[in-house]
Every structure is written in C-alpha cells, then in structure tokens.
C-alpha atoms as one frame of an Amber mdcrd trajectory, in Angstrom:
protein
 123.033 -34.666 164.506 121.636 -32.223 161.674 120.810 -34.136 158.648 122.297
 -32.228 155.035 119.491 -32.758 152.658 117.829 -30.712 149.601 114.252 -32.376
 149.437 112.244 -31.619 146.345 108.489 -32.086 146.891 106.297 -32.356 143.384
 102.580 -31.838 143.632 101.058 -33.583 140.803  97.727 -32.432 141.307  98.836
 -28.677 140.799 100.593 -29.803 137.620  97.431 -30.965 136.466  95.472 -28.199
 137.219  98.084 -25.990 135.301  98.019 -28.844 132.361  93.988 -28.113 132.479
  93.868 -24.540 132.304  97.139 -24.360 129.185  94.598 -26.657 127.603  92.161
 -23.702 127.402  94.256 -21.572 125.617  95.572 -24.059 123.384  94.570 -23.006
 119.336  94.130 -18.858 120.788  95.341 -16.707 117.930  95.843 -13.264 118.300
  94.913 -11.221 114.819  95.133  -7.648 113.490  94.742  -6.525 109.774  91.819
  -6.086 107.654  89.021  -9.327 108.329  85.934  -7.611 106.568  84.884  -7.866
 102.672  83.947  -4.494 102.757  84.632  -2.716  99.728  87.250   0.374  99.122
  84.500   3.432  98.514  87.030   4.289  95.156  88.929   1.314  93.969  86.982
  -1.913  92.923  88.853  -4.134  95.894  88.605  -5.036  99.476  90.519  -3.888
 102.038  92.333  -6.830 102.541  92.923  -7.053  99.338  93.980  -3.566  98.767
  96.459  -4.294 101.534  97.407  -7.300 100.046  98.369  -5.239  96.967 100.136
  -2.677  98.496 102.391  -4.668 100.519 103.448  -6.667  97.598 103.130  -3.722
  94.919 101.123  -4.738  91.376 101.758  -3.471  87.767 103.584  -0.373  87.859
 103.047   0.606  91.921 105.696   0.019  93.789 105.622  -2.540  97.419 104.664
  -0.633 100.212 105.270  -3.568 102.724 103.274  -1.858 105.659 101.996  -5.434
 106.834 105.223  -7.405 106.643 107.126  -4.424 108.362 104.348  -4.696 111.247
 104.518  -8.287 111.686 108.301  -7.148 113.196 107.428  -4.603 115.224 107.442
  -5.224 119.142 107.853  -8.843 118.539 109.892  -9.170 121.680 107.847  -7.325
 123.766 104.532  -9.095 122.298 106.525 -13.152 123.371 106.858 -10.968 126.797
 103.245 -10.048 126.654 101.839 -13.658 125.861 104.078 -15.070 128.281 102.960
 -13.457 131.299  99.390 -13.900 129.862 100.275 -17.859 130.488 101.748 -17.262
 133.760  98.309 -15.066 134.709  96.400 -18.216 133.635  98.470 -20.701 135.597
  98.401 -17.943 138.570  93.825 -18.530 138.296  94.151 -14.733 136.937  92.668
 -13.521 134.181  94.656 -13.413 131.330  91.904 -12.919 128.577  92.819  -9.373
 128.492  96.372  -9.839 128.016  95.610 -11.666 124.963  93.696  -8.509 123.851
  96.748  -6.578 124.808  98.761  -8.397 122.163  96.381  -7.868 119.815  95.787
  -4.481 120.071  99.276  -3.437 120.356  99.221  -5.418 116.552  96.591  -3.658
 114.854  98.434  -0.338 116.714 101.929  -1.508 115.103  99.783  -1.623 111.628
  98.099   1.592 111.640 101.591   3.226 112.939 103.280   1.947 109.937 100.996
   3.305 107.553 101.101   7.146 109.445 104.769   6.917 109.168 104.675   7.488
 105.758 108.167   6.088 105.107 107.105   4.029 101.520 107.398   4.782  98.149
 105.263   8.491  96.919 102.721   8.034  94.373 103.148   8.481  91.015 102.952
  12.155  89.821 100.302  11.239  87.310  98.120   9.830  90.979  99.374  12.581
  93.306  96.827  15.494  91.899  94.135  13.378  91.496  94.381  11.420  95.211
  94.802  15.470  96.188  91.672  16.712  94.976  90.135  13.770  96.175  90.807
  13.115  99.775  93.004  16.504 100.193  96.379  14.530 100.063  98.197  12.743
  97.789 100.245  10.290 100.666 100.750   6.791  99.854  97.924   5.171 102.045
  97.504   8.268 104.534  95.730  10.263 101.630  91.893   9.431 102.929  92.514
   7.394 106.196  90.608   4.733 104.774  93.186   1.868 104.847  94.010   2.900
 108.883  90.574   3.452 109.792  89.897  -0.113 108.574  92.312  -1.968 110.654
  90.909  -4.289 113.366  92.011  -7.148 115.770  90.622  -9.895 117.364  91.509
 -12.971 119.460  90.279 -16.405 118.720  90.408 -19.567 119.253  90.845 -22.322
 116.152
C-alpha cells in the first residue's frame, strides 16, 4: 500500500551558508547626491550645501525640493532591485553590481529632477544676471553645475 505523506527536508548547512554570505552585505548603503567639499565656482558654498539650500529654500528663494522629490522616485522598483541583488548573493552570483545598479539609477533620479525644470523660476532681479552668466537663467539647469556634480557610491558602514 502507497503511503500519503508531504515530507519536508531542511538542510541546515545551506541555511548557514546563506546566513554567511547576508552577513556580507549587512551595513551596504547605497548613496547618490553631492559627497565632495568642492566649492560652487560663483557662490561661496559647497555643493552639498548649495543643494541643501535649494531643497529647503533660504531667505527670500523659494524650496526647490529636487532631493526630497528624488528620494521617491523608483522606490518600488529600487526594493525590486536590492531584492534580487540578495537573491543573486544567496544564488553564489554576483550581486555587487546590482548594488551599483541601485545606486546609479539614484544619482540618475537626482540629475532627472533637476533637468525637469518643474520648481519655482528665479527671481527677475537673478534671471538676467544667471543669463549673461551661464547663458540661462533656469533654476539649477542655468550652468549644469549642480547636475554635473552629482555622484553615487556603495558602501559599507
């Protein structure tokens, strides 16, 4: 007579394999923004501090919340990203470049928001000058400074 069972076999030894490898990645952080102290060539500020300043607004300028409205972007699809980056690790596949992945498609999200151009204009008083300047007077398009400054990285804590 056939015997009716569901048998359920664990393999502790893969567990802790999989336990030893999540271990690696534990403390990884995926970055994008501005990481240098290198100065604005016209304003007396860093670039992360010039994007600190425009995402919050100062004094009269209005926020232009380019960072904030990044940190939204693709969020599902980034969880999506990392996760299969675990499942490459647990598969013995590399998954550094995954975590690269993520962090590029960041520092993309950030430089995207500032092209779009969809923030508060410049004050009329700012426009001509930021025009004869950098041939533009768009709120942090004008010189491509800000955008050309954006990096990523991945590290570990």
């Amino acid at each position: 007579m056939a015997k009716n069972e569901l048998t359920i076999e664990l393999n502790t030894l893969k567990l802790d394999k999989i336990i030893h490898e999540l271990a690696e990645v534990d403390d990884t952080q995926m970055s994008a923004g501005f990481f240098n102290a290198k100065a604005h060539p016209v304003h007396n500020t860093t670039y992360p501090q010039m994007a600190f300043l425009n995402n919050y607004g100062w004094g009269n300028a209005p926020r232009r919340p380019f960072m904030s409205d990044a940190g939204q972007d693709d969020l599902i699809k980034r969880t999506k990203m990392v996760a299969f980056a675990l499942y490459q690790l647990c598969q013995g596949k590399n998954y550094e470049d995954d975590l690269e992945d993520v962090a590029k498609l960041m520092a993309n999200n950030i430089k995207n928001r500032i092209n779009s151009n969809s923030y508060a204009a410049n004050a009329e008083s700012y426009k001509a000058y930021k025009q004869a300047r950098w041939g533009s007077s768009e709120p942090l398009v004008a010189s491509g400074n800000m955008r050309d400054n954006v990096e990523h990285k991945v590290t570990k804590k």
